[in-house]
C-alpha positions in Angstrom: 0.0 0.0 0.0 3.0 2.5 0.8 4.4 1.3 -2.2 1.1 2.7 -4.3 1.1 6.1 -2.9 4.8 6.8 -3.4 3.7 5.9 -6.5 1.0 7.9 -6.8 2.5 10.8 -5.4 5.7 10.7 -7.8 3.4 10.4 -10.9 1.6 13.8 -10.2 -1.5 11.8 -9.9 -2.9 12.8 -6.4 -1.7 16.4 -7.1 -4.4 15.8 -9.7 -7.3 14.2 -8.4 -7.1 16.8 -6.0 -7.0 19.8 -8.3 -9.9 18.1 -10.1 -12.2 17.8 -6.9 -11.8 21.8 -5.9 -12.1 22.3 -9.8 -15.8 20.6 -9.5 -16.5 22.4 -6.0 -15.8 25.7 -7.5 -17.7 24.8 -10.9 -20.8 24.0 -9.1 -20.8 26.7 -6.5 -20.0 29.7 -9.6 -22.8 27.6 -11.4 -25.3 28.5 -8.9 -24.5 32.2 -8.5 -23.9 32.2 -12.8 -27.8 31.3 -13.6 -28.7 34.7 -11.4 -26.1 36.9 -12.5 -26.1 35.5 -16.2 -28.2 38.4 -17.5 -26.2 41.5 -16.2 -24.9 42.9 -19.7 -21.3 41.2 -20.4 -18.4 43.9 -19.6 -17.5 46.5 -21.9 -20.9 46.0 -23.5 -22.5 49.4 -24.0 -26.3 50.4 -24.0 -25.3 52.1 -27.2 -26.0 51.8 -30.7 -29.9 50.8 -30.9 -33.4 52.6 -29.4 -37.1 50.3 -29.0 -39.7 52.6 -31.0 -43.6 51.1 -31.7 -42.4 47.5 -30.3 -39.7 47.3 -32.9 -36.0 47.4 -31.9 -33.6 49.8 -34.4 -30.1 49.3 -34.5 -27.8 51.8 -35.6 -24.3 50.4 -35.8 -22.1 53.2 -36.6 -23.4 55.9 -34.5 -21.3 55.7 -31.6 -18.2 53.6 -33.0 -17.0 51.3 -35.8 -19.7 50.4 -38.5 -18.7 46.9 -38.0 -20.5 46.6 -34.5 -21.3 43.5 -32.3 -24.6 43.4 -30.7 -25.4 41.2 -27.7 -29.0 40.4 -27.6 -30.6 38.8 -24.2 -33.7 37.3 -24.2 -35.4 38.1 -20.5 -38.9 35.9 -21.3 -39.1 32.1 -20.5 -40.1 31.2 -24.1 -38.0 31.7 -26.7 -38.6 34.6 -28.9 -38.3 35.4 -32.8 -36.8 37.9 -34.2 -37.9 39.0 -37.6 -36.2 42.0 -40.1 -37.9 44.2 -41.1 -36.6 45.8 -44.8 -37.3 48.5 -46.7 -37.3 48.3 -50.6 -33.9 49.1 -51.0 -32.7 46.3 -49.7 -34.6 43.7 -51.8 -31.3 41.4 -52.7 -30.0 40.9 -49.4 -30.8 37.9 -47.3 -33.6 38.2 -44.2 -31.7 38.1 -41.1 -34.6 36.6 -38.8 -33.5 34.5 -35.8 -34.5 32.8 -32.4 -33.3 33.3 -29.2 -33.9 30.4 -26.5 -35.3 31.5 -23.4 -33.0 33.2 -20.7 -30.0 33.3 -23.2 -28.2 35.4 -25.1 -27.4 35.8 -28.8 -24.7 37.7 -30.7 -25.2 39.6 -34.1 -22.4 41.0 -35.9 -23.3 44.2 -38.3 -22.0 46.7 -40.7 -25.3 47.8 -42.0 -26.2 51.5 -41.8 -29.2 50.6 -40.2 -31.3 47.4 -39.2 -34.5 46.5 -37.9 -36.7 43.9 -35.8 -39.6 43.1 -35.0 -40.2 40.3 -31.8 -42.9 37.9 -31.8 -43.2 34.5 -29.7 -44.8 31.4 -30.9 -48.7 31.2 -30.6 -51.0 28.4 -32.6 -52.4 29.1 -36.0 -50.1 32.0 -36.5 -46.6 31.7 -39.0 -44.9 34.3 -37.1 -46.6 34.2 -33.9 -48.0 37.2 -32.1 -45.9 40.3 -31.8 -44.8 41.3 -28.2 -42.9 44.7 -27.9 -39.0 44.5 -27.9 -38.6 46.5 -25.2 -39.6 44.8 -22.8 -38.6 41.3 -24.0 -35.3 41.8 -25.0 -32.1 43.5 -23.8 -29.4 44.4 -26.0 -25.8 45.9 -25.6 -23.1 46.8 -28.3 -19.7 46.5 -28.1 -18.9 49.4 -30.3 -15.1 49.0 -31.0 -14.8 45.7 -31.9 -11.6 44.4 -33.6 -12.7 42.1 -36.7 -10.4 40.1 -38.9 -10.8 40.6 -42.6 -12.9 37.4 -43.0 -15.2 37.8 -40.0 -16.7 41.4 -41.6 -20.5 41.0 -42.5 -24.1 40.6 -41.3 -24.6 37.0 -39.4 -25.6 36.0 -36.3 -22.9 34.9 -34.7 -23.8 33.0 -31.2 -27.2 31.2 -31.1 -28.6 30.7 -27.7 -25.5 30.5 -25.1 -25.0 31.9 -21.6 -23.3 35.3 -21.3 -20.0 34.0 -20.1 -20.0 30.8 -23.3 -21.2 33.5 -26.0 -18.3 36.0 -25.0 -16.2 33.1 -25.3 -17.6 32.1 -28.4 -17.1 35.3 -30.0 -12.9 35.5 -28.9 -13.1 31.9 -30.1 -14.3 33.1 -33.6 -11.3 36.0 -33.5 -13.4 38.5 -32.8 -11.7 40.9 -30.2 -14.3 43.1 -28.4 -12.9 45.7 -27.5 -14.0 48.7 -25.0 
């Protein structure tokens, strides 16, 4: 048996196990406190950039910054919600940039547009779209308005889905996206 844990503790292994085990105690604890604090706008994220008129959210990506701005969008209702572009006739051959956003989490659209538009709507029966709720008070957004792109990351797309603040910011550095503050 001595013989083992010499073993054991030459090869690192304890040292290990033991990192491990505080590793889950910490993970678990942050976990807890993560769910309630996982809406707070990330840091450096900026209430900038976009307004809520007639239930429709505008964003306007090079007022305050860069025209190539990142937009983290936070959706605060326990269904998910739709997000549907609205477009003018000028913009008749570029591709709709509609999206959904699971409940409680947060999405991330990159933009170099002049200006965009959405409308939100949850699901309801018998309806395509579903019925329109007012933006304002289902969504929260934030821009990070000096955000270092790489050449081939320039563009309208949604980047994240539906992650968790701290996994989308992630995400978006994993991508090579810098946002900057």
């Amino acid at each position: 048996m001595k013989t083992r844990m010499k073993y054991l503790a030459r090869s690192g292994v304890a040292w290990w196990i033991l990192v491990l085990g505080c590793g889950l105690v910490v993970n678990i604890s942050s976990a807890a406190e993560s769910k309630d604090d996982d809406n707070h706008n990330p840091t450096g994220c900026r209430n900038v950039g976009y307004n809520f008129s007639l239930k429709v959210l505008h964003l306007y990506p090079g007022e305050v910054g860069a025209r190539q701005s990142l937009y983290f969008i936070f959706n605060q209702l326990h269904e998910p919600i739709n997000l549907y572009q609205l477009r003018d006739n000028e913009k008749l051959r570029n591709l709709y940039l509609n999206h959904s956003i699971a409940p409680q989490q947060w999405s991330v659209f990159a933009t170099g547009e002049k200006e965009l538009k959405f409308t939100c709507t949850i699901n309801a029966r018998g309806s395509n779209y579903g019925d329109i709720v007012d933006c304002a008070d289902s969504i929260r957004v934030c821009e990070y308005n000096h955000v270092i792109f790489g050449l081939n990351n320039r563009g309208n797309y949604w980047l994240i889905n539906s992650y968790t603040r701290n996994a989308a910011v992630n995400a978006v550095v994993h991508y090579g996206i810098i946002p900057a503050q």
